[in-house]
N, C-alpha and C positions, 0 to 999 in steps of 0.2 A: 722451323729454322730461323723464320725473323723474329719470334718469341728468343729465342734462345742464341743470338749476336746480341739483344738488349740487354740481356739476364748476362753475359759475358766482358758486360763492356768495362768494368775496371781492368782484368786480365787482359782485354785488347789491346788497351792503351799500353799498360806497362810493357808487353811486350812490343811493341811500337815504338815506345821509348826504347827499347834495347835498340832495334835497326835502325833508329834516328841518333842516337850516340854512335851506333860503330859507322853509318853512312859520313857524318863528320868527321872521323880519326881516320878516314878512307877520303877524304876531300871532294866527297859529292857536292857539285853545287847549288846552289840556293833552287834550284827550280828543281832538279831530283829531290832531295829533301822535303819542297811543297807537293810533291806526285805523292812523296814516302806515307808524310803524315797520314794519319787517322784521329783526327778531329771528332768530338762530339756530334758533330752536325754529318760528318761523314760515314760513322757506326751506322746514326740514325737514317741515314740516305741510304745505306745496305739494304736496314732493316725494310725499310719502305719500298724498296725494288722487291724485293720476295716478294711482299704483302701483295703490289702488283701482280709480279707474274702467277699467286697462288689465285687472283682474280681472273686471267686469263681462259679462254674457252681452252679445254685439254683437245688438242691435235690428234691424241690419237685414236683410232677407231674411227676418224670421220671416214665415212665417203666421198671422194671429189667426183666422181662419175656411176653411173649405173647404165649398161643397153642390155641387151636381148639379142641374141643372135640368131637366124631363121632358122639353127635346130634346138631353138628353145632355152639354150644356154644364157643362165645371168650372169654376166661379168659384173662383178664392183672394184675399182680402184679403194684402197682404204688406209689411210695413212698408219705406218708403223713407225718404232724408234730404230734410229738408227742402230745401235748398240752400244759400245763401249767408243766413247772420244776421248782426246788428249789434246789437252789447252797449256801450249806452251806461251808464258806471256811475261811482258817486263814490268817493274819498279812498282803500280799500283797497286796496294794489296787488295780494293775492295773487287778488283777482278775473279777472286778468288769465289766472293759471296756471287756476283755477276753470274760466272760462267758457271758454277756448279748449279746455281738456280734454275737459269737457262736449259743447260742439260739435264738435269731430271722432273723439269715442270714436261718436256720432251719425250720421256719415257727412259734417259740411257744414262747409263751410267758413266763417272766421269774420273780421268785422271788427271791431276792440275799439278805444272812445274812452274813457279813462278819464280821473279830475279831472286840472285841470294845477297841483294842488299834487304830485300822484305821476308826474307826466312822465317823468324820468330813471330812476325803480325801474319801471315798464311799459317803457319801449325794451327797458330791462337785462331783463327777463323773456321778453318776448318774443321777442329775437333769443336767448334761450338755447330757446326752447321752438322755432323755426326751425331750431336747430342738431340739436335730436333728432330732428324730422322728416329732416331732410339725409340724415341719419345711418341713419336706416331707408329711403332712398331716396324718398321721399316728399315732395310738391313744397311749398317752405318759404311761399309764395304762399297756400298754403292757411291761415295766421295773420296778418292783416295787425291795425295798431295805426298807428290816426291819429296823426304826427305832430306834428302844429299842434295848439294850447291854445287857440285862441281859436274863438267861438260860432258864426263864420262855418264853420269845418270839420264844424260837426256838424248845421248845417242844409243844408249839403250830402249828409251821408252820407245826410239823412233824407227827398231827395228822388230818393233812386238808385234807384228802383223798376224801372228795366229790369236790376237788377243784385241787389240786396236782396231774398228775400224774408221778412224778418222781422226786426223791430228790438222788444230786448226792453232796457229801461229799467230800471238798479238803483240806488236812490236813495232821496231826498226823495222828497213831495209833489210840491212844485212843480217839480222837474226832469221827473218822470212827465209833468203834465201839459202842461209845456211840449213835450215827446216828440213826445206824443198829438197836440196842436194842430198842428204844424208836419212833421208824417210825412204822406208820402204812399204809404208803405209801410204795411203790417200792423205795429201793437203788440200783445206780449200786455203788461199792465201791473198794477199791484198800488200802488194809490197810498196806503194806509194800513191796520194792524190795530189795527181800535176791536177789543179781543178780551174778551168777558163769560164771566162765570160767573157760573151760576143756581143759588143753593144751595134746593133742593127743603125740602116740609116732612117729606117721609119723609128725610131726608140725615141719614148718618152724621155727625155734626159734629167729631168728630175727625178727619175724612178730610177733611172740608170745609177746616178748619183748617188743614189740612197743605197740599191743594193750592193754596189762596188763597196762600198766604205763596211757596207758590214760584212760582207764574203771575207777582204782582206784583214780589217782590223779590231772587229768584236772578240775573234780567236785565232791569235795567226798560227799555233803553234800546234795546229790541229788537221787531219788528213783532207778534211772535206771546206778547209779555208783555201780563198781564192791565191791563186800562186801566176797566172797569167792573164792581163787584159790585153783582148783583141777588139778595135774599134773602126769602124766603116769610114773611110777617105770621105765621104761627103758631110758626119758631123764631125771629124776630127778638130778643123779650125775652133769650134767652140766649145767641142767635149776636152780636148786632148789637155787647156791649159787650166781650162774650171776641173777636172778630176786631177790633175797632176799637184796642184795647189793643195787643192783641200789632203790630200793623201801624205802630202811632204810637209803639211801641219800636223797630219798625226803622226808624224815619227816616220814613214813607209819609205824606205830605200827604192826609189825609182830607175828602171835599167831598158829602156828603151831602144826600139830600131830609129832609123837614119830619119823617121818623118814623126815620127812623137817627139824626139827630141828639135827636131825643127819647131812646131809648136809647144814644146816645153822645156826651153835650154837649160835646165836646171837637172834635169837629167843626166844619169849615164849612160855610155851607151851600153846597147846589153850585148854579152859573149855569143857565140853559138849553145853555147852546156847550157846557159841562163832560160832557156825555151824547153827543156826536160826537166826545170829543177824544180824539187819538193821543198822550197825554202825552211819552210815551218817556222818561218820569222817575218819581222814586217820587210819585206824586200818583195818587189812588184817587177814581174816582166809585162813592157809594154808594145803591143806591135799597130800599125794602121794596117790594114787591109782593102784592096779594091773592092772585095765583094762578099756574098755573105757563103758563095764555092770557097773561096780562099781562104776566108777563116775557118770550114768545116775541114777544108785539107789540113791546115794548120794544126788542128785537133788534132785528125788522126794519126797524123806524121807525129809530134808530141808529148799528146794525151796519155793519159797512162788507165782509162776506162773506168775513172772511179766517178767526177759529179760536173759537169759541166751547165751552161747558163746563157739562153739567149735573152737579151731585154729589145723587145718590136711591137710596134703595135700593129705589125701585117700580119694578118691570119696564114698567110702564103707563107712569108719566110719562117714563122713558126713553126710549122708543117713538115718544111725543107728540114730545118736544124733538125725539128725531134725523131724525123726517117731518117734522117742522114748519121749523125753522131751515136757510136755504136761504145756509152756508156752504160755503168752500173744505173745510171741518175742523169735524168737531162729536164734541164728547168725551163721552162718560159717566164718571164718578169718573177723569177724571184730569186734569191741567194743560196748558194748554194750550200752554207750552214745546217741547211735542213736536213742531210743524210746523216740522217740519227735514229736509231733506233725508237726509242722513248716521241721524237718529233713524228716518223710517220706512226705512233697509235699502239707501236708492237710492245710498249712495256720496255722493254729493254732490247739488247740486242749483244753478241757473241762477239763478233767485228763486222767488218763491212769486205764483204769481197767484190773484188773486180776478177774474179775467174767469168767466163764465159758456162760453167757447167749450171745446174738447178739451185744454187744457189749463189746470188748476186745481189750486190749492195750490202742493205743493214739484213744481218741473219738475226732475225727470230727464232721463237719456237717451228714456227712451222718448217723453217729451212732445217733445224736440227732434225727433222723424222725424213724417212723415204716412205717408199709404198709398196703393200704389194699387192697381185690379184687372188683378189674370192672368185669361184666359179661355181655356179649351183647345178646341178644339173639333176633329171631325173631316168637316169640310164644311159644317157648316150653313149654310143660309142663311134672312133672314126671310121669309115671305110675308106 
């Protein structure tokens, strides 16, 4: 398959070039348009995620457990493919390469609806990523990619439950939830990262400093970039106006409670809504807190259970946060950037859920199979 995106890539681009002229005569702006592109470097970054996941150990058939039961019976757990998914997902076309990889590095077969400003660059993907299957013998059926753009095809896909079993949504808000509402199939879904950092009153502040500035403003417009600072009443005098500065020199809209903005009048003050929100821009809510109970209530009142972040140098309150905060991801001294697929090790990844079911955070291969039980026995029977 990543033999055959290489072998594909003048056909990619040109049709790329179609969805990048009609996303202009449609008034996409500048930052859909740089999602839209498919660049040289971003064929090739496809290509190189296969070659990944085609390196990965295959999931299926493992064993995760083995016992013996005292009438001789072997149980094995052993991971299987889930079966047939459905990847509804917006603007990016190399999602296309992503998720269908994902799902048959897996074992399952996949069905991909992607936005219909990238219609023409997903055909061109997809029937090259049919052609490497071909190519290895392997039945090209097994990638399929709705071809209709319009809302009626995907509330179809989303009631194919004698056919589907798992439709996983990558997007907006409101696409997720539209997903959710109108599936009669299983979602796993992930509909927003409110993602905080709790700067302790034991915290290295130089560390603190460092990770703040890259949580918020290395990628603001991304689910697992920092979206709330909470900071402990005993360093706030000397944290609250050294992070506010440095922050409102990179660009960062600061929106503060009644004692940040006391230590950093440059501040606004921030809404109620402004403590749930998923900015996805450089804009910072900032709260002080008596203690590090109060900032974990703060979370879970909130948090939306996608990546959160304490910086301490108490092994205690460490401890407390990582028991207490009931995310996908919870950091000690480091930023929360790192819920990424590709960052923890897995090669790539599908989305990131904050469902509470067996799959959470960044989905791999492994989250894409279930399991089921082997039982060996030599005659038993029960009484």
């Amino acid at each position: 398959m990543a033999d055959a995106i290489m072998d594909q890539a003048d056909p990619l681009r040109e049709a790329n070039d179609r969805d990048l002229a009609a996303g202009e005569e449609r008034g996409l702006s500048q930052a859909l348009l740089d999602r839209l592109a498919l660049t040289t470097e971003r064929i090739e970054d496809m290509a190189k995620g296969l070659r990944v996941l085609a390196g990965l150990p295959d999931p299926v058939g493992r064993v995760d457990s083995t016992w013996i039961r005292p009438n001789g019976l072997k149980i094995r757990k052993v991971r299987v493919p889930i079966g047939v998914i459905g990847i509804v997902y917006e603007s990016r076309p190399n999602v296309t390469a992503d998720a269908a990889g994902l799902c048959l590095k897996a074992g399952n077969a996949v069905f991909l609806r992607g936005g219909s400003e990238a219609i023409n660059s997903n055909l061109a993907i997809a029937s090259a990523l049919r052609q490497g299957l071909q190519a290895c013998d392997l039945p090209a059926a097994a990638v399929q990619l709705l071809p209709w753009t319009d809302r009626e095809a995907v509330g179809a896909l989303l009631r194919l439950d004698r056919y589907v079993d798992l439709i996983i949504p990558r997007g907006g808000e409101g696409l997720i939830r539209a997903v959710v509402e109108n599936s009669t199939i299983p979602v796993i879904k992930h509909y927003k990262g409110v993602c905080h950092a709790y700067v302790d009153s034991d915290a290295d502040l130089d560390m603190a400093t460092a990770i703040v500035e890259n949580a918020k403003c290395q990628r603001p417009g991304v689910c697992n970039a920092l979206e709330t600072l909470l900071i402990h009443r005993q360093v706030a005098p000397e944290f609250a106006p050294r992070i506010g500065a440095l922050l409102a020199a990179r660009g960062v809209e600061l929106r503060g409670d009644t004692e940040f903005c006391r230590w950093f009048p440059e501040a606004a003050m921030a809404s109620a809504e402004d403590w749930g929100e998923e900015f996805l821009d450089l804009v910072l809510a900032v709260r002080v807190v008596d203690s590090i109970e109060a900032a974990i209530e703060h979370i879970a009142t909130y948090g939306s259970g996608h990546s959160d972040a304490i910086v301490t140098e108490s092994k205690k309150a460490a401890s407390l946060f990582t028991e207490s905060v009931d995310s996908a991801a919870v950091y000690v001294n480091a930023s929360t950037r790192f819920t990424d697929g590709s960052q923890f090790g897995m090669g790539a990844e599908i989305g990131i859920s904050t469902d509470r079911i067996h799959a959470r955070g960044p989905m791999g291969i492994d989250e894409l199979t279930t399991y089921k039980y082997v039982i060996d026995g030599s005659g038993q029977i029960r009484t």
